[in-house]
C-alpha positions in Angstrom: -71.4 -16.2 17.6 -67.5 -16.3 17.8 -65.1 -13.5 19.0 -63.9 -11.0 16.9 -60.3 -11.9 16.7 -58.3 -9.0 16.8 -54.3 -8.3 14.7 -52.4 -5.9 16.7 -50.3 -4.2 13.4 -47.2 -2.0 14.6 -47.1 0.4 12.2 -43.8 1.8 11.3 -43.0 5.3 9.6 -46.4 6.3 10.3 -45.6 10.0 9.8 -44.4 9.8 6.1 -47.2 10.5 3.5 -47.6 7.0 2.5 -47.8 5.8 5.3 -50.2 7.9 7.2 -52.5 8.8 4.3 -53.1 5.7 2.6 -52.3 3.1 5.1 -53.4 4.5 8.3 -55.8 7.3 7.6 -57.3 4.9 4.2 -56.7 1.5 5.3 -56.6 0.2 8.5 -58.7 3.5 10.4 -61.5 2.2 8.2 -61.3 -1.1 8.8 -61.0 -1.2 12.9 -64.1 1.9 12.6 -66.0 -0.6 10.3 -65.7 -3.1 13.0 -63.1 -5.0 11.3 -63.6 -7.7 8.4 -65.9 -10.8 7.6 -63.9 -14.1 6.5 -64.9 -16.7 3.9 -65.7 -18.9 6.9 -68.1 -16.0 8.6 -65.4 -15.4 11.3 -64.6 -11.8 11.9 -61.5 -10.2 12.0 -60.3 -6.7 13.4 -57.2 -4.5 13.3 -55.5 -2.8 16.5 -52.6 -0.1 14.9 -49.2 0.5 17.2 -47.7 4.1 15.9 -44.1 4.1 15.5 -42.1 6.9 14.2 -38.8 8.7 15.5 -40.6 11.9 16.2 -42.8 11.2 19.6 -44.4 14.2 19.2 -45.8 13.9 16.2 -46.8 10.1 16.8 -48.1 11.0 19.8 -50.7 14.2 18.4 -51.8 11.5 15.6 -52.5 8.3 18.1 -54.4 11.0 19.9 -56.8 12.6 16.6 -57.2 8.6 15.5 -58.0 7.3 18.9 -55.0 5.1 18.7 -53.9 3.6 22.2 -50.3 2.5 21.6 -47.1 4.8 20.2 -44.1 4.6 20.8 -40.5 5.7 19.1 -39.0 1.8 20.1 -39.4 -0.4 16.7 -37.3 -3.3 18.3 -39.6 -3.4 21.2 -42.6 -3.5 19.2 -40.7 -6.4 16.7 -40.1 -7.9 19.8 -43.2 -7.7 22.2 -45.1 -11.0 22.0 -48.4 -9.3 21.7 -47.6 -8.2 17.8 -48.9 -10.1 15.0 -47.5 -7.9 12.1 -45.3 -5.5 11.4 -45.6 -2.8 8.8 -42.5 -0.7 7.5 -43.5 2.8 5.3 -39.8 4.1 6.4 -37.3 5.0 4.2 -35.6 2.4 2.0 -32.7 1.8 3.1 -33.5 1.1 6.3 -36.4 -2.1 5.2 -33.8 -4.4 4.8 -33.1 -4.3 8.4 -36.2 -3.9 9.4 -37.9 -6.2 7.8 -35.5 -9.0 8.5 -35.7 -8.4 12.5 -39.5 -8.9 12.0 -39.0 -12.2 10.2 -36.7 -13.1 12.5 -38.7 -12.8 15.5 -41.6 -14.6 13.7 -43.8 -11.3 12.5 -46.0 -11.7 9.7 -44.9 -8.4 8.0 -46.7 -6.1 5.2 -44.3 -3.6 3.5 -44.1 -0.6 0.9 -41.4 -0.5 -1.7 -38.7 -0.9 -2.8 -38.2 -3.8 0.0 -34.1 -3.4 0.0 -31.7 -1.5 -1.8 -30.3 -4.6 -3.8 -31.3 -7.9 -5.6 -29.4 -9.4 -3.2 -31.1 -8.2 -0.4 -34.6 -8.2 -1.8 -34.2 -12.0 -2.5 -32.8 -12.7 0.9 -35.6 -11.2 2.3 -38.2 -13.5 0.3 -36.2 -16.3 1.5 -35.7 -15.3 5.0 -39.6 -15.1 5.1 -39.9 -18.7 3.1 -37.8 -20.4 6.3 -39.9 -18.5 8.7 -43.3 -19.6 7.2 -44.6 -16.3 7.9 -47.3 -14.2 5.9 -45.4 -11.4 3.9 -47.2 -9.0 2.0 -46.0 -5.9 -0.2 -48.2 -3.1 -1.5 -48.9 -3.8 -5.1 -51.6 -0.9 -4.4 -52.3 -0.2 -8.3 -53.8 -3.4 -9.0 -56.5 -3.0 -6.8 -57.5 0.1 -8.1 -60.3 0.7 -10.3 -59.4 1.9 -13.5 -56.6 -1.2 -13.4 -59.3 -3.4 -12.1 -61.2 -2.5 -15.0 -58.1 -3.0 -17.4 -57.2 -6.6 -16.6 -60.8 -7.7 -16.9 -60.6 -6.8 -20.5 -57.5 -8.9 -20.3 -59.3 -11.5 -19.1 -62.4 -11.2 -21.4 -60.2 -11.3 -24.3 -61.0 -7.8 -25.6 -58.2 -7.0 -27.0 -57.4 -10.2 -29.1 -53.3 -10.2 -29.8 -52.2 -7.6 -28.2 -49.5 -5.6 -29.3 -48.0 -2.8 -27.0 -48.6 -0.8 -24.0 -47.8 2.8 -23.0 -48.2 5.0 -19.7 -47.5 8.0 -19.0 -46.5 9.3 -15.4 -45.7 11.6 -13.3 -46.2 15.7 -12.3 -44.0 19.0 -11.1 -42.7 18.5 -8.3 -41.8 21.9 -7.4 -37.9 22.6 -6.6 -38.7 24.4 -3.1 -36.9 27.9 -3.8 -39.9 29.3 -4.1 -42.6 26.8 -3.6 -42.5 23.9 -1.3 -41.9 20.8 -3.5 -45.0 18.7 -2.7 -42.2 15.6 -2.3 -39.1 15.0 0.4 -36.2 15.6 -0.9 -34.4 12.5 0.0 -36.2 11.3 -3.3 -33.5 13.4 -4.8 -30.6 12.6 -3.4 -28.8 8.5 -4.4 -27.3 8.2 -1.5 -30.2 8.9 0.7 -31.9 6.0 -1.8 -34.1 8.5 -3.9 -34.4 7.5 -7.9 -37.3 8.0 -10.1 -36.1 4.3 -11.5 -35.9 3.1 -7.8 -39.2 4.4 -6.6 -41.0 3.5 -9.8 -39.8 0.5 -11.9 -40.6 -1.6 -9.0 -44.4 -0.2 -9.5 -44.1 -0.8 -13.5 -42.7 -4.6 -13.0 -45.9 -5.5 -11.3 -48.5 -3.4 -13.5 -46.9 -5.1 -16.5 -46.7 -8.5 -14.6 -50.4 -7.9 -13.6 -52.3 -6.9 -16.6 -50.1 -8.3 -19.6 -46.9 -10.5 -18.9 -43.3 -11.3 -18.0 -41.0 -8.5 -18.5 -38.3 -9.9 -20.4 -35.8 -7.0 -21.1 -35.3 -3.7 -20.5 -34.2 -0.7 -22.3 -33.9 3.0 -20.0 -33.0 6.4 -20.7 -32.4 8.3 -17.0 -31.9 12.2 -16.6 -31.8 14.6 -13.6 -33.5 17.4 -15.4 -33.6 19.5 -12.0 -30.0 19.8 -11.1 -30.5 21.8 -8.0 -33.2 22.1 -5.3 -34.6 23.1 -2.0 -34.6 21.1 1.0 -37.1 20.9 3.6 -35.0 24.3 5.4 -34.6 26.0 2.5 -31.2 25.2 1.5 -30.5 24.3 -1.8 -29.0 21.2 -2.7 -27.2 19.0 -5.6 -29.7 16.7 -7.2 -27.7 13.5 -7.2 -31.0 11.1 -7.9 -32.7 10.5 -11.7 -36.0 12.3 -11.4 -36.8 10.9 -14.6 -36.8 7.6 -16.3 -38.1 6.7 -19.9 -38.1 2.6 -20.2 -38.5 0.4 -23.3 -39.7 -3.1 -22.0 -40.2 -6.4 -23.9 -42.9 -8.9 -22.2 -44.4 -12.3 -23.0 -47.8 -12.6 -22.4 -48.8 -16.2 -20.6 -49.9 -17.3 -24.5 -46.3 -16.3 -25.5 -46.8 -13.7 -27.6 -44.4 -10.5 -27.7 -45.7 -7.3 -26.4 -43.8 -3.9 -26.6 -44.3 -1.5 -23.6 -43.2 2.2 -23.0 -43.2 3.8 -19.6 -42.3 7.8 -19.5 -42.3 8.7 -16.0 -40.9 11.8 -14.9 -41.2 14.3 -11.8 -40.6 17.2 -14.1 -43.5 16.6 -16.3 -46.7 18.8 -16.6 -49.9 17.0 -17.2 -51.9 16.8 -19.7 -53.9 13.9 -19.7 -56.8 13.0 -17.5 -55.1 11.2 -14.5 -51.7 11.6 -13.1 -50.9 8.0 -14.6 -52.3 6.2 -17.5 -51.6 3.3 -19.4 -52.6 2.5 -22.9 -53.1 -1.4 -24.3 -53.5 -2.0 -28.2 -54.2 -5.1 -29.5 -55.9 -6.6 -32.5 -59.2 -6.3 -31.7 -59.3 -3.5 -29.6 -57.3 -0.4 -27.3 -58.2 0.4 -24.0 -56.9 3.6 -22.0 -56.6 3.6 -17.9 -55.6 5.5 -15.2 -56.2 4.9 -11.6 -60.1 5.2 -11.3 -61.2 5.6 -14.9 -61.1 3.0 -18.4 -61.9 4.0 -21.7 -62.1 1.6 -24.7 -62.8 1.3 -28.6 -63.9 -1.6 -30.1 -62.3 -2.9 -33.7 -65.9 -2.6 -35.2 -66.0 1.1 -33.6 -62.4 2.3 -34.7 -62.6 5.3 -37.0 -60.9 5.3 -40.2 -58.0 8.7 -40.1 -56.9 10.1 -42.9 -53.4 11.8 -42.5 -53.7 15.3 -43.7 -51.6 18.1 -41.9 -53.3 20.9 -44.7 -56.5 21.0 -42.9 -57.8 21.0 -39.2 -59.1 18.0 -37.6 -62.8 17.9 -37.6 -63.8 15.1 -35.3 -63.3 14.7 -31.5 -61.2 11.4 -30.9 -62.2 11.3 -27.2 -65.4 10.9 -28.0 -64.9 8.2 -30.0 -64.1 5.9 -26.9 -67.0 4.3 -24.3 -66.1 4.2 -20.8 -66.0 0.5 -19.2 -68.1 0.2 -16.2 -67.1 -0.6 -12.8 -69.7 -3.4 -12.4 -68.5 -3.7 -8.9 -68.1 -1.6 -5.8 -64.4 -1.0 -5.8 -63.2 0.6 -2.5 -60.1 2.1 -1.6 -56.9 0.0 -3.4 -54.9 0.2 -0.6 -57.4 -0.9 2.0 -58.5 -3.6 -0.2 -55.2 -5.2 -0.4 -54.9 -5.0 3.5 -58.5 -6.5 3.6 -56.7 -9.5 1.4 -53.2 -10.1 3.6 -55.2 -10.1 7.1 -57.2 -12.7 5.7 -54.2 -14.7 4.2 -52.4 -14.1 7.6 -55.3 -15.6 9.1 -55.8 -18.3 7.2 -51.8 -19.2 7.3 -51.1 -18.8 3.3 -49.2 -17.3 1.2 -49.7 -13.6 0.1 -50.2 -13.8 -3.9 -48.0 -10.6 -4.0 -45.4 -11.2 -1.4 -41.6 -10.9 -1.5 -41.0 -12.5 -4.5 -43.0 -10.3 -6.7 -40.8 -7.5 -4.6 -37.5 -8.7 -5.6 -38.4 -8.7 -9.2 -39.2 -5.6 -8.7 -35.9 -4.3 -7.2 -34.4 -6.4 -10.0 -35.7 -4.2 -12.8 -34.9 -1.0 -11.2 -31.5 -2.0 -11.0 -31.1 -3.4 -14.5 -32.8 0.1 -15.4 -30.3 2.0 -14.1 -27.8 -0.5 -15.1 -29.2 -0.2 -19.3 -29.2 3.9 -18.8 -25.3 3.7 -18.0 -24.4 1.5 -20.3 -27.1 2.5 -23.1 -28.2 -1.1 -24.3 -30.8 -3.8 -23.7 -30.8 -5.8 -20.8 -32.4 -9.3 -20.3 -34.5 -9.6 -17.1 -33.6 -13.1 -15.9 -35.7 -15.4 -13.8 -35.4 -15.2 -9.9 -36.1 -18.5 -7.6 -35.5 -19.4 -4.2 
């Protein structure tokens, strides 16, 4: 039997939510305490993490709970040290660019959260940086892996829709301002220059859900507010929200048959929920409608759609909710995020391309910024094509 070979992963902002929760404590824990992966060829691969974070302390109490060996507050010496086969940044935003571009440089495969830079032009620079290098880049595109998506794009792919027409979702929650409750988010998200944006943190999400499940994003139409002018900071000092905290899109996509599909995104941090999952997206097409969010997919069949009658003088009678079957997992779907990891170590391995690597990323950074760009100058935007 062969070795186990084993990817020593420095692990950068480990102490941010992201990045400890779902990448450490979700992802690659699980994976080294599983004994690692099993390969298409039987080979066998594991994971050994490297904490890095600017507080020692804290790095050093979670190496210690997680039975981690290696911490250490030096990122260049881990992007350096020979021993390193990837580097993963969770750190603030506008510091990747940097970041990522030292790994690159000194021949790291790298995995990354979003946004990957700032700007287009540093987002594409990245992908082509990583094209030179022939290295293995990978960026979270964690939705797509989840189940209730999962479940979505197999109807895609099943043709259960027939046409389809439009999609909606619906995202977001209160984040609490921190006068009196601790808002459950930093508040960096809240202030522009510190890189916070609702569009910024999300449309790069939204380009690859619509990519993923339906189509090309072909132009983009966004209404941004700051409906929380002032909030608390992690002290308790209150600050000017410079930062959208909310973003309402019109998109226009092509699906790969050509046909038009309209899509409307609300997502908002000063939201209350109402709906079953904290984000859900609705597809409607011809033959059929479908409704997801993260874990669960509900859909109605043409020959199953009841027949309304509008009639605002008397009180609707039937349940529409009921109306709707769930679709069934048919699969054991683990964790998203762990999933995807499971995926780039084996492409890393392997020496291939990631299929959602940098790329993917800048076109993602590319329709934030034409968001923003359409909410200050209030028109339609055209979401050009991006090649190396």
């Amino acid at each position: 039997m062969s070795e186990t070979r084993v990817i020593r992963i420095a692990m950068n902002g480990i102490t941010g939510r992201m990045g400890y929760r779902q990448h450490l404590l979700r992802s690659i824990l699980p994976i080294r305490d599983q004994g690692g992966i099993t390969l298409a060829d039987g080979s066998k691969v594991t994971v050994e993490p490297i904490l890095i974070g600017r507080n020692e302390a804290k790095i050093k109490e979670l190496a210690e709970l997680h039975g981690v060996e290696q911490y250490t507050t030096d990122l260049d010496a881990m992007i350096n040290d020979p021993s390193v086969d990837v580097v993963f940044d969770a750190s603030m935003t506008s510091l990747r660019y940097d970041t990522l571009s030292k790994a690159i440089a000194a021949g790291k495969h790298v995995f990354t959260e979003k946004p990957t830079a700032e700007t287009l032009t540093e987002a594409v620079d990245l992908a082509r940086q990583a094209q030179t290098a022939g290295i293995t880049a990978g960026v979270v595109h964690d939705k797509l892996y989840l189940p209730g998506l999962v479940k979505l794009r197999r109807l895609v792919d099943e043709g259960f829709f027939g046409r389809i027409l439009s999609m909606r979702g619906e995202f977001g929650y209160w984040v609490f301002e921190g006068e009196i409750q601790e808002a459950q988010r930093p508040s960096w998200n809240y202030r522009l220059a510190d890189g916070g944006s609702m569009t910024t943190d999300m449309y790069c999400h939204w380009n690859y859900v619509m990519e993923g499940i339906i189509g090309t994003v072909k132009s983009v139409n966004s209404k941004t507010a700051t409906h929380i002018p002032t909030r608390w900071d992690e002290k308790g000092e209150p600050y000017e929200a410079t930062a959208d905290d909310a973003a309402y899109g019109i998109f226009e996509l092509e699906t790969p048959a050509g046909d038009e599909v309209v899509a409307q995104i609300n997502s908002s941090w000063a939201v209350r929920v109402y709906r079953d999952e904290l984000v859900e997206f609705q597809i409607d097409g011809t033959h059929g409608s479908a409704v997801a969010g993260l874990n669960k997919c509900v859909a109605q069949q043409r020959a199953h759609t009841p027949k309304p009658v509008w009639n605002p003088d008397l009180p609707v009678t039937e349940s529409f909710r009921d109306q709707w079957s769930e679709v069934p997992a048919n699969a054991d779907l683990d964790n998203g995020f762990k999933l995807q990891w499971e995926e780039f170590l084996a492409d890393v391995v392997a020496g291939r391309e990631h299929r959602f690597g940098l790329l993917s990323a800048a076109r993602g950074v590319q329709l934030a910024e034409l968001g923003l760009q359409s909410a200050a100058e209030r028109r339609t935007l055209d979401v050009p094509e991006i090649s190396l």
